[in-house]
C-alpha positions in Angstrom: 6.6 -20.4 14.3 9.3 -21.6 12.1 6.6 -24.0 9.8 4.1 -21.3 10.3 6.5 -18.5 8.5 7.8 -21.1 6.2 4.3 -22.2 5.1 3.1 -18.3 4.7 6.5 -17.5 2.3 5.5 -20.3 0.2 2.3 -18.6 -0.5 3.6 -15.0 -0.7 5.3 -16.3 -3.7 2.2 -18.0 -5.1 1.0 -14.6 -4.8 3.7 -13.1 -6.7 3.9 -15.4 -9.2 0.2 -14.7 -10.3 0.7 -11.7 -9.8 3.2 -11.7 -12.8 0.9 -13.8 -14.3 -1.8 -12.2 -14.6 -0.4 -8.8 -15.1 1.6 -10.2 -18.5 -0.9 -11.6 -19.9 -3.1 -8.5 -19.4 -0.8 -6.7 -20.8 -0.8 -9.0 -23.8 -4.0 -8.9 -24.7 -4.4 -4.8 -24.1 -4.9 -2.8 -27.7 -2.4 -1.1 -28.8 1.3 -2.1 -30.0 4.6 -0.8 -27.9 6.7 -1.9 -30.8 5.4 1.2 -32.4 5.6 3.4 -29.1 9.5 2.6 -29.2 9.7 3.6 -32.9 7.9 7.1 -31.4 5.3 6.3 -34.3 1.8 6.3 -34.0 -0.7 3.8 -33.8 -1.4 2.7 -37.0 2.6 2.8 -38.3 2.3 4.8 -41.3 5.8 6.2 -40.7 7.0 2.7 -40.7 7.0 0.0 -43.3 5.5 -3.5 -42.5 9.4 -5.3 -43.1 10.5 -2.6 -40.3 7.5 -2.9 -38.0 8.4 -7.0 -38.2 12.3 -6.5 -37.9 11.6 -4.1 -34.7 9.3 -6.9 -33.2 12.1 -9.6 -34.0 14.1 -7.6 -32.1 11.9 -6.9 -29.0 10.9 -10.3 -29.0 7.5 -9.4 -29.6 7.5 -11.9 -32.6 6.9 -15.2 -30.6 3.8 -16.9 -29.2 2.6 -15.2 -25.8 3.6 -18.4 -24.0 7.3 -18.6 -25.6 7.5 -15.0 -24.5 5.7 -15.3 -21.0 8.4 -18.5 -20.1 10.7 -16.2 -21.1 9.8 -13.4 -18.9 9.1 -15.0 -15.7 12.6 -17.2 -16.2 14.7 -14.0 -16.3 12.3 -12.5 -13.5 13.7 -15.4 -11.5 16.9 -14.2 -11.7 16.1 -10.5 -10.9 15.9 -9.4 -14.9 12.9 -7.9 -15.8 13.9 -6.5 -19.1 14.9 -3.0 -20.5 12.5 -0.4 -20.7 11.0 0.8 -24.3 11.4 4.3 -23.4 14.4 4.9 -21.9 16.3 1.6 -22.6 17.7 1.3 -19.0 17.0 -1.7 -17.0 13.5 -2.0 -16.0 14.6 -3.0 -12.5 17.3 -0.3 -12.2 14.6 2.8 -13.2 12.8 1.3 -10.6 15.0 0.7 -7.2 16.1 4.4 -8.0 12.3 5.7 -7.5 11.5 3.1 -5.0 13.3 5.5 -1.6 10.9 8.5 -2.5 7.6 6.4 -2.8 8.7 4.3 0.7 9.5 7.7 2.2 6.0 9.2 1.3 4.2 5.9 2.0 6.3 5.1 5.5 5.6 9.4 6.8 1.8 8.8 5.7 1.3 5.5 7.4 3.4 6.9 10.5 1.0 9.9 10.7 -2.0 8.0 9.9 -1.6 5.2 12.7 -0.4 8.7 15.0 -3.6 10.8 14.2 -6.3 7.4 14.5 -5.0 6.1 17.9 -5.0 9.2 19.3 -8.6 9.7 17.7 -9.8 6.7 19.0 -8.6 7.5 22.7 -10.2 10.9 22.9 -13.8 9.8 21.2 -13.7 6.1 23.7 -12.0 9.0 26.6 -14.4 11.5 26.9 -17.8 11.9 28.9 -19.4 14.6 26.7 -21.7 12.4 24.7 -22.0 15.0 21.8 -18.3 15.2 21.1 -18.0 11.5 21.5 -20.7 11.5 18.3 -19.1 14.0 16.3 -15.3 12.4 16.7 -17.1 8.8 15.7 -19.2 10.4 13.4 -15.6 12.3 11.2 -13.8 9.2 10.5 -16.4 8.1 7.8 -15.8 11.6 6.4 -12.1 11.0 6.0 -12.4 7.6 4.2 -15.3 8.8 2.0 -13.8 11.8 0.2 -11.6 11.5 -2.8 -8.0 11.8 -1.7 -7.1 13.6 -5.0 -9.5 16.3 -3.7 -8.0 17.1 -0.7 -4.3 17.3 -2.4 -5.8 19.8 -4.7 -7.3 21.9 -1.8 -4.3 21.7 -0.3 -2.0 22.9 -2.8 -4.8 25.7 -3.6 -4.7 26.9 0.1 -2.0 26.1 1.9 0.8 26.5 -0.9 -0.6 28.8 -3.2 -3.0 30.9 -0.9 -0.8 31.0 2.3 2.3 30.1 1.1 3.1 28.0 4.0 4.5 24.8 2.1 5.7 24.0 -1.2 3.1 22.1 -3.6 5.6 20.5 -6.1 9.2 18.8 -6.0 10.6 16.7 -3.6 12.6 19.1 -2.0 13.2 18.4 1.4 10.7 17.1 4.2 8.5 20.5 3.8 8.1 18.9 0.1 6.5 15.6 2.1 4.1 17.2 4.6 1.1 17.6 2.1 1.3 14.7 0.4 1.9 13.0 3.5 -1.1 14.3 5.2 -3.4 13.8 2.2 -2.3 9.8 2.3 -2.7 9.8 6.2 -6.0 11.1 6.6 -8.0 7.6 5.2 -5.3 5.7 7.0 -5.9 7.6 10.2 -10.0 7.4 9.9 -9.9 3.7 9.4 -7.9 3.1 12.6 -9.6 5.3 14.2 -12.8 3.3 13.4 -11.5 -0.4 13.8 -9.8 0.8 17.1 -12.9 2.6 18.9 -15.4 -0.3 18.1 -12.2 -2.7 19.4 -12.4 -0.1 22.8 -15.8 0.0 23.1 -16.3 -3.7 23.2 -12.8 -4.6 25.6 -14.2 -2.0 27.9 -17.3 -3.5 28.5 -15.1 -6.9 29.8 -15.4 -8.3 33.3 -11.9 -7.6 33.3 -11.9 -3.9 33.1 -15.1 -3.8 35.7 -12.0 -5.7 38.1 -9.5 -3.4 36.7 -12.0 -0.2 37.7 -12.9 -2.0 41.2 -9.2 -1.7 42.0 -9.0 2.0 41.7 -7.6 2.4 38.4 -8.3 5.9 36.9 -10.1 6.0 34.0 -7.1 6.8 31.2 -5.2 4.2 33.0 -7.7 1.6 32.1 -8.1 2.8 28.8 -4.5 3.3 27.9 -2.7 0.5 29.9 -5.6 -2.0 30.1 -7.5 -1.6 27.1 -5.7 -0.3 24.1 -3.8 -3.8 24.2 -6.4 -5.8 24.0 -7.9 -3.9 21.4 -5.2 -2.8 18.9 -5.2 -6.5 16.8 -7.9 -5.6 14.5 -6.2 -2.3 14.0 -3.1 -4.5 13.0 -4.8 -7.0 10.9 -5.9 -3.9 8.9 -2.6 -2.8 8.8 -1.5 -5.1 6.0 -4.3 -3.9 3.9 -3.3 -0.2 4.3 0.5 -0.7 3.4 -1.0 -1.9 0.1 -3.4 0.9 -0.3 -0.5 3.2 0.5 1.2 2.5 -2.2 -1.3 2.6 -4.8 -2.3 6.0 -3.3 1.2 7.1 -3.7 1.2 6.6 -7.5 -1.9 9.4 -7.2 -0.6 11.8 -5.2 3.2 11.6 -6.3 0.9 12.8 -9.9 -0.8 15.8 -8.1 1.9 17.1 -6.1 4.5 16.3 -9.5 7.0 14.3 -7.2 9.5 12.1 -8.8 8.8 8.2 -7.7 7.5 5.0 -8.6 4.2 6.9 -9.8 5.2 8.9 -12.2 7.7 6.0 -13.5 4.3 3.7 -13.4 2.3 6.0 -15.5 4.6 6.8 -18.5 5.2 2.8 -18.3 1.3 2.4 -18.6 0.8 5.1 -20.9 3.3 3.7 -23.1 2.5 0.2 -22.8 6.2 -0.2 -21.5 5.9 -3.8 -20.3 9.1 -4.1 -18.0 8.1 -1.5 -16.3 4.8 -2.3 -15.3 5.7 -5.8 -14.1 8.2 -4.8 -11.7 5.7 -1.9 -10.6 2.9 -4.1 -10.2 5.2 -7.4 -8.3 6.8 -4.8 -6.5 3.0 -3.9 -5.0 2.5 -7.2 -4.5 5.8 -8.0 -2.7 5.0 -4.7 -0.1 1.5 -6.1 -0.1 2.5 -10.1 1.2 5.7 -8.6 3.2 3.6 -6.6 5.4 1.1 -9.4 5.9 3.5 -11.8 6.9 4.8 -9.7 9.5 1.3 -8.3 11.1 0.6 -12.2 11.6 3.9 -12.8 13.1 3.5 -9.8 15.4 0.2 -11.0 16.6 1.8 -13.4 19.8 4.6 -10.1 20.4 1.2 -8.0 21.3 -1.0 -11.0 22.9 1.1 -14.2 24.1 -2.6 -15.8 24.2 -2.6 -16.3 20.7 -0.9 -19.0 19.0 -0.2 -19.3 15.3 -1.3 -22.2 13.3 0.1 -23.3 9.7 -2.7 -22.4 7.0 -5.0 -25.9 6.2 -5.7 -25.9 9.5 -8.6 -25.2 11.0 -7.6 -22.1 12.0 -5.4 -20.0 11.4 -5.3 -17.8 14.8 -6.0 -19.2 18.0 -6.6 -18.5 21.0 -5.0 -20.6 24.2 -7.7 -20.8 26.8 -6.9 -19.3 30.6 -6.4 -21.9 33.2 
């Protein structure tokens, strides 16, 4: 376990460094010039002359070669300096730990409600003997993945906040504040478990160990709930470290459609205004959630099923198996 986790942190930070990479030098080479977004000029400078436009650059650093300033970058990145931002001067990293709690706290309810809403959804479609309604539950999930999750915030807000009056559609005043975003982030979250987990049921119910299971007098939820939801909820799991990332790139949307202060609205004035600092802590800071939450969904795979063994990476495999004696 100990080489296994050792061997997969190596990587996470292979991730994250070309993850830095890649994002700086994208940056680089995008149009535009945020030594003239500091100045609050526009794009061609006219309100600037050429000597100023060079001393501001000298003074940003903005001067060098890409590779003198990308050295430079990722050395102070190392040591937890990512630079002050162009708008506001503060420290790129500081702007952002103080936006981080809202974005984890929408993130953390919608991925709570989501995994909630799909297990339950699963149970009841794999539960009941009505074939219709087992159909139609199967048949919503690709519904809830499919439409645009922008959408849905806006009929929301339009219905429930502005129509009824029920909850607030702006601010992040309080938890009534979180339920709409919340449940707007949820509901793809919720119809992908809820479609990973009832294939997973179908297919552990049709075992020769649920038949022995059923022989024994077991009653029907029992088998499903204590027997087979076990054995089925890895792939759920596995897809788990997919959906954190997901999360938080849906948070940036719907912290814009419900105007919530966060890490999305920091991320789009950063991209907007080409505020390099900014952007590279947003976009490692994805990357970290993204490899974090990975790490630990593999780890937790012998917690659920002591059958499986983990394997350093070069292997052959990864995941496997030990066979019943």
């Amino acid at each position: 376990m100990l080489r296994y986790a050792t061997t997969r942190s190596l990587h996470a930070l292979l991730v994250l460094w070309a993850t830095f990479t890649a994002t700086f030098f994208l940056l680089y080479v995008l149009p535009g010039d945020s030594t003239l977004s500091k100045a609050g000029v526009g794009r061609d400078g006219t309100q600037l002359s050429a000597a100023q436009i060079e001393e501001l650059r000298a003074e940003l650093g903005a001067d060098r070669p890409a590779l003198v300033q990308y050295g430079q970058a990722l050395w102070n990145a190392l040591r937890g300096d990512f630079g002050t931002s162009i708008q506001t001067g503060q420290t790129a990293l500081d702007m952002y730990v103080d936006a981080i709690p809202e974005t984890l706290k929408l993130a953390g309810a919608a991925l709570l409600l989501g995994l909630v809403l799909g297990v339950a959804w699963a149970l009841l479609a794999t539960y009941t003997r009505w074939r219709w309604l087992r159909q139609a539950l199967l048949a919503l999930p690709a519904a809830g993945v499919s439409l645009p999750t922008f959408w849905i915030g806006l009929l929301l807000i339009q219905f429930v906040s502005f129509r009824w009056g029920l909850l607030p559609a702006i601010g992040n005043d309080g938890v009534e504040s979180l339920v709409l975003p919340a449940v707007v982030l949820a509901i793809p979250t919720a119809s992908t478990t809820a479609q990973i987990l009832a294939r997973s049921l179908e297919a552990t119910l049709d075992a020769p160990y649920i038949a022995t299971v059923r022989s024994r007098g077991a009653s029907r939820a029992r088998v499903l709930v204590h027997h087979a939801l076990r054995n089925s909820i890895i792939p759920v799991i596995t897809a788990l470290g997919m959906t954190a990332g997901h999360l938080i790139g849906g948070s940036v949307i719907m912290e814009s459609v419900f105007s919530r202060s966060g890490v999305g609205a920091i991320t789009v004035r950063a991209v907007d205004f080409q505020d390099t600092p900014v952007v590279l802590v947003a976009v490692v800071f994805a990357a970290a959630v993204f490899v974090t939450v990975n790490l630990a969904v593999d780890l937790l795979y012998p917690v659920i099923d002591p059958r499986i063994q983990l394997r350093a990476p070069g292997r052959p495999e990864q995941l496997r198996t030990k066979v019943a004696t």
